[in-house]
N, C-alpha and C positions, 0 to 999 in steps of 0.2 A: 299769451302775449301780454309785455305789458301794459299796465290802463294807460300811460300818456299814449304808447303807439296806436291801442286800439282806440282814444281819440282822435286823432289823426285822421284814423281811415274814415269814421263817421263823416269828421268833419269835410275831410275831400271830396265824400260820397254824394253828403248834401251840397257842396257846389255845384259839383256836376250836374246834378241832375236837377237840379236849381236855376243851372244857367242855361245848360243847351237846352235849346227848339224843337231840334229833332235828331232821330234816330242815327241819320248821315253825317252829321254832327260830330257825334261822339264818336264814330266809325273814323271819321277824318282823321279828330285830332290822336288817336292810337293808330292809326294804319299809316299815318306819314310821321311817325315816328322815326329814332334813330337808334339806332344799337352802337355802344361802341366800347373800350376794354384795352386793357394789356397785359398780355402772358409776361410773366419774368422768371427766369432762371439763375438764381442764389448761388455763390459759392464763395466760404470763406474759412480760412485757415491762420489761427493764430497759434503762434510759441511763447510760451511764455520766457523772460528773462528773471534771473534772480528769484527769489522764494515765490511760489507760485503754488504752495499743499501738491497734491497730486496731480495741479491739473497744468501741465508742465505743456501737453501741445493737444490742442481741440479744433474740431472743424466740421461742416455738415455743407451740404447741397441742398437746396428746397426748388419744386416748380408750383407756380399758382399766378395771383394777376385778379384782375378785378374782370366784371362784364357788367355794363351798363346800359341799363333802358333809358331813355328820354322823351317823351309823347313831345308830339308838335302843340303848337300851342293855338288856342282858340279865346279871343276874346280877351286875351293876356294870360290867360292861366293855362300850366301845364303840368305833369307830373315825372317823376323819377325813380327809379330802382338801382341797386350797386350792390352785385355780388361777392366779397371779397375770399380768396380762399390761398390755403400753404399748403404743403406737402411736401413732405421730405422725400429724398432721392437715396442720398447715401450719409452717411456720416462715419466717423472715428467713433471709439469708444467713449471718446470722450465729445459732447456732442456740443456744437453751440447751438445755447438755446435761444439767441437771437431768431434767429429763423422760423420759431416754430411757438406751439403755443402752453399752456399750463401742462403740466407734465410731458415736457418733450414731442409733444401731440401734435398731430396736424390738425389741422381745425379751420371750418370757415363760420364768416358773420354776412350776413345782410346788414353792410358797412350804410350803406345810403337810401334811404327812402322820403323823398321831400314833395311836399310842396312850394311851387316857385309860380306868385303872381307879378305881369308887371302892369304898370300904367303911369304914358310918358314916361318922367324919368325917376321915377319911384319903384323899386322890388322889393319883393316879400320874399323869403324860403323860409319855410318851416318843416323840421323834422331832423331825420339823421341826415347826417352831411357832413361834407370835410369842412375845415377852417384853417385859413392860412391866415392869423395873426400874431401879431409881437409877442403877446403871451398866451395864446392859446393855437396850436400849429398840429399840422400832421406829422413831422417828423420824420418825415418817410425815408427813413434809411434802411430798413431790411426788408421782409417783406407785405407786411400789411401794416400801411400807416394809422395813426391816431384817429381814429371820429368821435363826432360829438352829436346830441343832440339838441337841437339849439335853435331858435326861433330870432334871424337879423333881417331889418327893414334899414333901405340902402337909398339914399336919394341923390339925384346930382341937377337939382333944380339951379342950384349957386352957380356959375361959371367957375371954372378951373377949382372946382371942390366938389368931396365927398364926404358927406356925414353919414356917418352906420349908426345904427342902435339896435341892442341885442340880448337875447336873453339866451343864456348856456344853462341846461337840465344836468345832464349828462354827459359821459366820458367811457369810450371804449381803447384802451389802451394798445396800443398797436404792439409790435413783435420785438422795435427795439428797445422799448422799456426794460423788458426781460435783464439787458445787462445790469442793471440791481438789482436789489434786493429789498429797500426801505430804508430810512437813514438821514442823515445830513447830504452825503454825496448823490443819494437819489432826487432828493424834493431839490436841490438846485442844480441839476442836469435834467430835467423837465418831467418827474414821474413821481412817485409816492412815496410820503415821508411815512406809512406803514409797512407797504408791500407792492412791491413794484412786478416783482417775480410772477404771479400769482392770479394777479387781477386782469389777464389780458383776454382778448378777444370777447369781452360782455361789457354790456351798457349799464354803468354803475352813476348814480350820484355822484357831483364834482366832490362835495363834500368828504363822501363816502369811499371815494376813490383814493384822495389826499389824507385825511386825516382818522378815516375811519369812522368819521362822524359827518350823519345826515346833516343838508345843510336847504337853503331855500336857491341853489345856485348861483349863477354868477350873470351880471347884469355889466354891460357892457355900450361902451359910445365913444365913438372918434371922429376927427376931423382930418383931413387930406387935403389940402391947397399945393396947387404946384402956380398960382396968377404971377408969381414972379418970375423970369427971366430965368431960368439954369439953377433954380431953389426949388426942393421940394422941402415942404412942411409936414410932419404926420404927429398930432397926439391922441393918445389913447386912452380911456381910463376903466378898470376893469373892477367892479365893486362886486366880491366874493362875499355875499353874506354870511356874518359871522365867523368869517377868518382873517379877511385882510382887504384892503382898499390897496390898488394896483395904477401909479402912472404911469404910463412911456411914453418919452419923447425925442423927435427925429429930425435932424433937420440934414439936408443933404446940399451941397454947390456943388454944383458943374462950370467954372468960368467959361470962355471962350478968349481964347489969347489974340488980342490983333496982331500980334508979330510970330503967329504960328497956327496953321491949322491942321500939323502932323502931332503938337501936343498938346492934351488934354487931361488937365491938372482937377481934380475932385477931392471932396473932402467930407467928411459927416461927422453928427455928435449926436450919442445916446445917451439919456440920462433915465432912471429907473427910481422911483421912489415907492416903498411898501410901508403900511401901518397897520397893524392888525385892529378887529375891531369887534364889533358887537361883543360874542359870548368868546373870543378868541382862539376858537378851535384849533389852532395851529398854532397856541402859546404865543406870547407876546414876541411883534414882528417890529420893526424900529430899521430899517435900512435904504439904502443907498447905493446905487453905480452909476457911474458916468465912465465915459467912454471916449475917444477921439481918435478917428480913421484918417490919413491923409494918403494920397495914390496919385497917380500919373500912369495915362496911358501913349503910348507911341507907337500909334498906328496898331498894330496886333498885340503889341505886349503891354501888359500891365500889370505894375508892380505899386505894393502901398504896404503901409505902416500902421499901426493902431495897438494904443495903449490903454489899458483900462485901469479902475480902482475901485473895490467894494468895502463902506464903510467896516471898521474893527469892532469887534466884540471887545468888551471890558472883561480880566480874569474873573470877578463877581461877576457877570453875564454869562460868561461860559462855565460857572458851578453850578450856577440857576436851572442849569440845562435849557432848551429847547432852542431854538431858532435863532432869534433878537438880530441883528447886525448882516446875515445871511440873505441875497435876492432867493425867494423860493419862487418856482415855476414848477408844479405839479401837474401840470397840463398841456404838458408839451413844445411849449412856449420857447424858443433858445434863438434871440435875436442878434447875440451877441458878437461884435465884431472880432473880440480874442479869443472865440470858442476854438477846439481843434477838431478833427473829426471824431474822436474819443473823447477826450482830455477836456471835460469842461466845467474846471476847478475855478474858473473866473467868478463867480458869481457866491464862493464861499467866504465868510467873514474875513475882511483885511487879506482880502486876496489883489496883488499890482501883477497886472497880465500885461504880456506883450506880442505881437506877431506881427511877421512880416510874410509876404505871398508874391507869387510872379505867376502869371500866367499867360500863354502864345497861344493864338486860334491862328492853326493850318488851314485857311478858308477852303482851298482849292482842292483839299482830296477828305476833308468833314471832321478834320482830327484837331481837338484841342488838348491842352494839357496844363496842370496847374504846380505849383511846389509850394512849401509854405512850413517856418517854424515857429513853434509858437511856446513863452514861457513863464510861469504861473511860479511868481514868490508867495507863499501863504503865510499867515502870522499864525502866532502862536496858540490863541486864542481863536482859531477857524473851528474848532470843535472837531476840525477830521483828522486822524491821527495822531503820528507825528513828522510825519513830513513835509518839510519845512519850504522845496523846490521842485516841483516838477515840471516836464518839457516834451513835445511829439513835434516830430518832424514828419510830413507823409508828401504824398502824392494823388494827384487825381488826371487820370485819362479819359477822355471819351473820343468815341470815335463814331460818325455817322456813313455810313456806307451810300457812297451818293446812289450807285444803281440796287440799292435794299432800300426803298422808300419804308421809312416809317420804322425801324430797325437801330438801333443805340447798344454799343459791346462798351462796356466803361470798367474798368482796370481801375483799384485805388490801394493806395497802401498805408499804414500806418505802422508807427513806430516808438511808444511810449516811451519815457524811462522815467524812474522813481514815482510814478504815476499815484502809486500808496508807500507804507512804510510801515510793519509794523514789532515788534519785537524780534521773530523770525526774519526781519530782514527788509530788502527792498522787491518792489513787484514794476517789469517793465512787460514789452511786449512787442513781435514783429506781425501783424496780421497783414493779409493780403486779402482781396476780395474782386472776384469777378460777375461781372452782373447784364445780365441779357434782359437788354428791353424791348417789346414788340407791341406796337401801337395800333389801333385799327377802328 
């Protein structure tokens, strides 16, 4: 086991037995516990279009799902466990290795092990655990999501705010990383600019995971105000020692129209700034996005718009090699308004993205459904190939079965084209994927 883990347990061990009185105590707060989880069922088939090597059409099944313990809490403090595991079913010949883990394997991790204090309106968790931030995120689109290990203290003493601060060790790279490889198109679609393939299901150094170089991890604080009227506020700042200082900022409206309360007009703006630092382990970082979403919704449907822009690389920047002008998220991080479900060339140097999206919730029998196109001009100077425009068009269904409580069947599709570009040609692609979710 590793030393940070096996401090951990020392340390929870000497709480425990530190704080509780007596023996009925401790018996409590494990015996009213909770157990809770979800089985998932994997399936996805993609063809490839236009030059694709040999791997022209792949696809695989997986079952797995997480199981979680949760102790009741005693005196504020409580503990936690998270099983996470894959398992392939069936697959083609040609196999996605999304699904699955370093050598096409099945594989499980002990995704979550935390300590979690509270008192009033202050929390603690420390250990392994998921993270749902702007740049640090679980990513959960296949089957075992992103975890970290990471130590965040959370207060909500303010009214109508939230200040976090946090400190990220560690990074186990979840299943959908696997779609790269390492690269420019890997480190700015949220995985590793060495080896994205490779590094999954172990808890590695941020550092180590991104650049292949040990680092002292990443140090993290944000602010959340929603005290205004139909405004929410969020900024973030996430200090990567020795690779890069990380801003994000959010600001979201919701009017409220007096001469309509069937329409509801929303808008937000992301802006992203990186500088690399210390000993620059991830080469000299210099970048830029901003972002602008506008949407209306009518009654069940909602449709919106958003455009984005990532600062340009100079030709003398893109011979220097490395990063420079490019937003990198190596950590799973993909906040972005013009992402696609695939396709998330937004965040590559002098990349002007655009998307548009509708979607209808069928309230009365659990069925929503969403459509959405979305497309990536890149400049010359992006360092990824040579294609110059790419575009995905997909879909997303879900469906809750009102008499299967707890039960989600979700149908999505995608549909690349010109996605890459390279001598042999152009590479698009039709994938479909079904996915069974069971809560409990």
């Amino acid at each position: 086991m590793k030393k940070e883990l096996a401090l951990s347990v020392v340390v929870l061990s000497f709480i425990i037995t530190t704080t509780l009185s007596a023996a009925e105590d401790l018996n409590a707060m494990f015996s009213e516990g909770k157990v809770s989880g979800q089985i998932r069922v994997f399936w996805i088939d993609r063809e490839y279009q236009g030059s694709a090597g040999n791997q022209t059409h792949r696809g695989s099944s997986a079952l797995g799902g997480h199981l979680k313990y949760e102790s009741a809490e005693f005196n504020g403090l409580s503990v936690a466990a998270a099983f996470y595991t894959t398992n392939e079913l069936d697959s083609r010949s040609t196999k996605d290795r999304t699904l699955l883990g370093r050598d096409n394997e099945n594989y499980s991790i002990l995704g979550e092990a935390y300590l979690h204090y509270r008192y009033k309106n202050t929390t603690f968790k420390g250990g392994r655990q998921k993270l749902s931030t702007p740049m640090l995120g679980d990513d959960d689109a296949r089957m075992i999501p992103n975890l970290f290990e990471a130590y965040v203290l959370t207060n909500r003493d303010i009214v109508n705010m939230t200040l976090t601060l946090g400190h990220v060790t560690k990074f186990a790279q979840g299943t959908f990383g696997r779609s790269y490889n390492g690269g420019i198109l890997s480190a700015t679609s949220g995985y590793s600019y060495v080896d994205s393939l490779n590094h999954v299901g172990s808890f590695t150094n941020v550092g180590t995971y991104a650049f292949n170089e040990s680092t002292d991890g990443i140090t993290m604080a944000s602010i959340d105000y929603t005290g205004i009227d139909n405004l929410k506020l969020e900024l973030w700042n996430y200090y990567a020692h020795d690779i890069m200082n990380i801003t994000y900022a959010e600001a979201n409206y919701s009017p409220k129209l007096l001469f309509s309360e069937t329409l509801k007009p929303y808008t937000g703006v992301q802006i992203i700034k990186e500088d690399s630092i210390g000993d620059e382990v991830g080469g000299k970082i210099d970048s830029i996005f901003t972002a602008l979403k506008v949407g209306l919704k009518i009654e069940r449907l909602d449709i919106s718009f958003a455009y984005s822009k990532t600062g340009e690389n100079s030709a003398s920047e893109l011979l220097s090699g490395g990063i420079t002008s490019a937003i990198v998220t190596p950590w799973g991080g993909m906040p972005a308004y013009t992402q696609g479900m695939v396709t998330r060339h937004m965040f590559l140097a002098g990349t002007s993205a655009s998307k548009v999206a509708a979607s209808y919730n069928f309230k009365e029998i659990g069925l929503s459904t969403a459509v959405y196109y979305a497309l990536f001009d890149m400049d010359a100077n992006s360092g990824y190939g040579v294609e110059r425009r790419a575009s995905e068009a997909g879909f997303d269904t879900i469906f809750n079965p009102k008499d299967i409580k707890n039960l989600q069947l979700r149908l999505r599709g995608n549909f690349p084209r010109e996605y890459a570009e390279t001598t042999a040609g152009k590479t698009g692609w039709n994938e479909y994927r079904f996915i069974v979710n069971y809560n409990f």
